[in-house]
N, C-alpha and C positions, 0 to 999 in steps of 0.2 A: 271057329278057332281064331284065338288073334294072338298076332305076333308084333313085338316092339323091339326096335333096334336096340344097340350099344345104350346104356345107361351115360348120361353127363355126367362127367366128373364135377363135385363139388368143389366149390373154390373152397380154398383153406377156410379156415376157423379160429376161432381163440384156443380150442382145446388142440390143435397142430402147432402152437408155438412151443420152442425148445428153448428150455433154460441151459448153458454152456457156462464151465468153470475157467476160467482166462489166469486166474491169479489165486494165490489167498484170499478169499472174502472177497472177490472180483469175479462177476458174472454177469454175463449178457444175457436177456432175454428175446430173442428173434423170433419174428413171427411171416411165416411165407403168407404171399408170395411175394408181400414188400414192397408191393404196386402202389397207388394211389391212396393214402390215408391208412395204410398198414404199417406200422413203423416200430422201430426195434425200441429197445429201454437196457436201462444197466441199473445191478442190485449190487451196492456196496456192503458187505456186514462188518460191524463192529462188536463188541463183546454183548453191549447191551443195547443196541441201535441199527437200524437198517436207514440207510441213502439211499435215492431214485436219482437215476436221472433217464426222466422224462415220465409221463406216460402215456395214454392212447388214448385211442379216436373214439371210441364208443363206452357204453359202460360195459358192457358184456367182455371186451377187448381188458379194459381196468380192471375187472374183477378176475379176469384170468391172470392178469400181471400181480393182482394180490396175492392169488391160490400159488402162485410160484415162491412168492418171498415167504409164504408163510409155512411153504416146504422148505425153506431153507433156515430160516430162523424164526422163534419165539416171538420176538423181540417186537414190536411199534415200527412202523416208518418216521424218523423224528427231521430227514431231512430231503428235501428235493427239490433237484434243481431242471430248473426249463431251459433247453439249449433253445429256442426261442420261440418264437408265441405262437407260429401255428395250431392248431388246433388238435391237429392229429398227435403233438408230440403233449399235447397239455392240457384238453377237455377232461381227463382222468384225475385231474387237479384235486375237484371235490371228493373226488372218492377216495383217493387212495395217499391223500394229502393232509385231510383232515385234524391230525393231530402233531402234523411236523413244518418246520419253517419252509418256504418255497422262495429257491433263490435263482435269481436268473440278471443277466445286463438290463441295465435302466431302460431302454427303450425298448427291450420284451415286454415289461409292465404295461407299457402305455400303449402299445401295438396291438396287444392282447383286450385292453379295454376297449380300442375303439373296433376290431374284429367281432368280440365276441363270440356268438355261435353261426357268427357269416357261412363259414365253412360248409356246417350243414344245407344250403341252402345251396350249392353245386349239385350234391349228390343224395336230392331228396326220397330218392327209396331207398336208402342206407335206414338200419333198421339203429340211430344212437341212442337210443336210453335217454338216460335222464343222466344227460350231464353236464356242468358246470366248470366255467372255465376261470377258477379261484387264482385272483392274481398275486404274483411274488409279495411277501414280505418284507424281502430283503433282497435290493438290486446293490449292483458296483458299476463301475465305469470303462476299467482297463482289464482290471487282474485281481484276483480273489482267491488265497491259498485257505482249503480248511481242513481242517485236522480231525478226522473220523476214524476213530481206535486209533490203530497203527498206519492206518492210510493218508498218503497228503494227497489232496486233490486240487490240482489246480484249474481254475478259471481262467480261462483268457477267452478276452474277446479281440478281436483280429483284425474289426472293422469288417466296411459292407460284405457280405460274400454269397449267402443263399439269400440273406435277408439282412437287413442293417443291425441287427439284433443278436447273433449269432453266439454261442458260448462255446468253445473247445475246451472238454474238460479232460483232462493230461492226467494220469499217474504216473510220477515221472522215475520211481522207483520199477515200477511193474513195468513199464513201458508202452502202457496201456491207452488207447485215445477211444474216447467217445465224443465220436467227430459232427452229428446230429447230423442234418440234411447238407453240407459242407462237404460230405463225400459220401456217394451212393453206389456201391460197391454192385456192378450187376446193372447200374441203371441210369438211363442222362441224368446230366445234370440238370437243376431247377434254377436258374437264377434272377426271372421276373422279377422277385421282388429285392434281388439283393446289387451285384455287379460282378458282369466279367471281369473288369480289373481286379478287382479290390479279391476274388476266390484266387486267380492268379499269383496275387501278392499274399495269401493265405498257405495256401501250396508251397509257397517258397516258405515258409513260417514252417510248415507241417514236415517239410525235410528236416530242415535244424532239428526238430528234435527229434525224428529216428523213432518213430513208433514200431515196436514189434507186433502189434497186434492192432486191425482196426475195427472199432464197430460203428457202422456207418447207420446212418438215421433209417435208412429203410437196405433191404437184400441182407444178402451173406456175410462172415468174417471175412476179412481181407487184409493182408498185411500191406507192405509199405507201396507194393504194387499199385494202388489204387491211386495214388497219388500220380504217378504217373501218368497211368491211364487220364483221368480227370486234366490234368494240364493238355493234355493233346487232344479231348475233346473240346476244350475250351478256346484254344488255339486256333484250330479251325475251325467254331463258332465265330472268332474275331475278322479271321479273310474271310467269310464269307459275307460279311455283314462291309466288311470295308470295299469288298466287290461289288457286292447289290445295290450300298448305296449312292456311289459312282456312275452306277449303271443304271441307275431312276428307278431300281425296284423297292418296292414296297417288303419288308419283312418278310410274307405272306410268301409271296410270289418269288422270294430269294430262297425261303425253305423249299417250295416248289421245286427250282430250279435244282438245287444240290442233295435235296435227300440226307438221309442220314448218314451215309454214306462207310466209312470203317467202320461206325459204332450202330450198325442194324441190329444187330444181335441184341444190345441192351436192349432193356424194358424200357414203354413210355415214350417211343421218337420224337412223340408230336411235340413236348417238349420244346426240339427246336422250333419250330413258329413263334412259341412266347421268348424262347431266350434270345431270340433274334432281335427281338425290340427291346431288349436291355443293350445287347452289342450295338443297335442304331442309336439310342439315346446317347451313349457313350462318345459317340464320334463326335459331337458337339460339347459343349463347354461345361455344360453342369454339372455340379457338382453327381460323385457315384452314388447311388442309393438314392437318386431323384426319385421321387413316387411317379408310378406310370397308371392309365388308365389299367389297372387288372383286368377288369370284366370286358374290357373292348381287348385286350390282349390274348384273354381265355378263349375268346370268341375264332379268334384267329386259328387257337391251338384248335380246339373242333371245327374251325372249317379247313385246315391240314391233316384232320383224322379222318378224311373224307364226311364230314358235317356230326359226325358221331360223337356227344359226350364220350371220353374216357372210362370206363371201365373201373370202380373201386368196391372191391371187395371183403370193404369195414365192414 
């Protein structure tokens, strides 16, 4: 006779993400569990037109984000926009892009070109398909208002924050933000490639205008709370890094020391080890959104995971 324990639960899927109606013609599509390269998207409809913004990590992930829009409308994707070039929010480019303009800030384009399909090469048992990371059409620099049916959608970019690249895209009627990796509702922050200042000074942006509903680049719906939350972990991201480096600690060895400490709960800690060395580069002169070693920085993050790559569930 043979006996097998408890079955493992399967980590989510494309077919466990929820489409959620936020507004008129405003829908989120969330996908759990939000971790590493699982990342949320928003489906705008117009009478005769569907807007993206964003899409995902794999192809299997893209085509579920199609089979949603194509539950909700008719219509073509004629327009979508990349909050910024990661891979996770824009490898779905080719697929689900195909016949619509792709807009995103000017140094998305060119981030995006020289990345590529890097990504993949973190998390090489990730099962990605065939996909292709089709760069914007059409970039801006500041602010970019556009007009889809009855929706305005505004664009701003905020300067450095997750990444130097970043788009906030506002309805400013609905009240609605699709805030991309800028705020991660449920989970640290990422700011390796972008700046602790410059998210700070985003935050202060992200109040002014009073979102009632947020949907953050990866986790749950979250309203204006989030924003808070995110300024006080970023806060204490800052002393800590202003202490360590005082104290002749190395990044590494400062995450060591403090732990995650109020924000254990979030998803992803390890996190801080990489954002440490954005808050250490900061204390010196250069300019925010300095490019840093990544892969000497990642390395750091898995030897704070106790030497473990990270866990993604694309």
């Amino acid at each position: 006779m043979t006996t097998t324990g408890p079955a493992t639960p399967l980590a989510p899927g494309p077919a466990s993400a929820e489409t959620v109606a936020l507004a008129d013609g405003v829908h989120a599509w969330l996908q759990p569990d939000g971790g590493w390269c699982v990342s949320n998207a928003g489906i705008l409809l117009a009478p005769d037109r569907v807007a993206l913004v964003d899409t995902a990590a794999t192809e299997a992930r893209s085509r579920a984000l199609g089979a949603a829009v194509a539950g909700l409308s008719p219509h073509p994707v004629r327009l979508l926009v990349n909050t910024h070039f990661h891979g996770d929010h824009s490898f779905g480019n080719g697929i689900l892009g195909e016949d619509a303009v792709i807009v995103a800030h000017e140094r998305t384009r060119t981030e995006m070109a020289e990345a590529g399909l890097g990504l993949t090469g973190l998390w090489p048992g990730v099962d990605w398909g065939h996909v292709d990371p089709v760069l914007p059409q059409l970039t801006y620099r500041r602010r970019l208002t556009l007009h889809h049916g009855d929706l305005r959608v505004e664009l701003i970019h905020p300067g450095p924050a997750h990444t130097t690249n970043d788009t906030l895209v506002w309805l400013p009627e609905q009240r609605v933000l699709f805030a991309g990796d800028v705020l991660l509702p449920g989970a640290t922050p990422f700011v390796l490639m972008g700046s602790v200042t410059g998210s700070l000074h985003t935050l202060r942006l992200l109040r002014r205008l009073g979102p009632r509903v947020v949907v953050g680049g990866h986790g749950p719906l979250a309203g204006p709370e989030v924003i808070e939350e995110t300024e006080r972990y970023l806060l204490r991201l800052r002393r800590i890094a202003t202490e360590g480096h005082a104290a002749g600690l190395t990044p590494l060895e400062a995450a060591r020391r403090h732990g995650p400490g109020p924000f254990a709960h979030w998803s992803e800690p390890e996190r801080l080890a990489a954002n440490l060395h954005r808050a250490y580069a900061e204390l010196g002169p250069a300019p925010l959104g300095t490019p840093l070693d990544v892969l000497a920085c990642f390395g750091d993050l898995i030897a704070y995971n106790d030497g473990e790559l990270p866990v993604s569930h694309a």
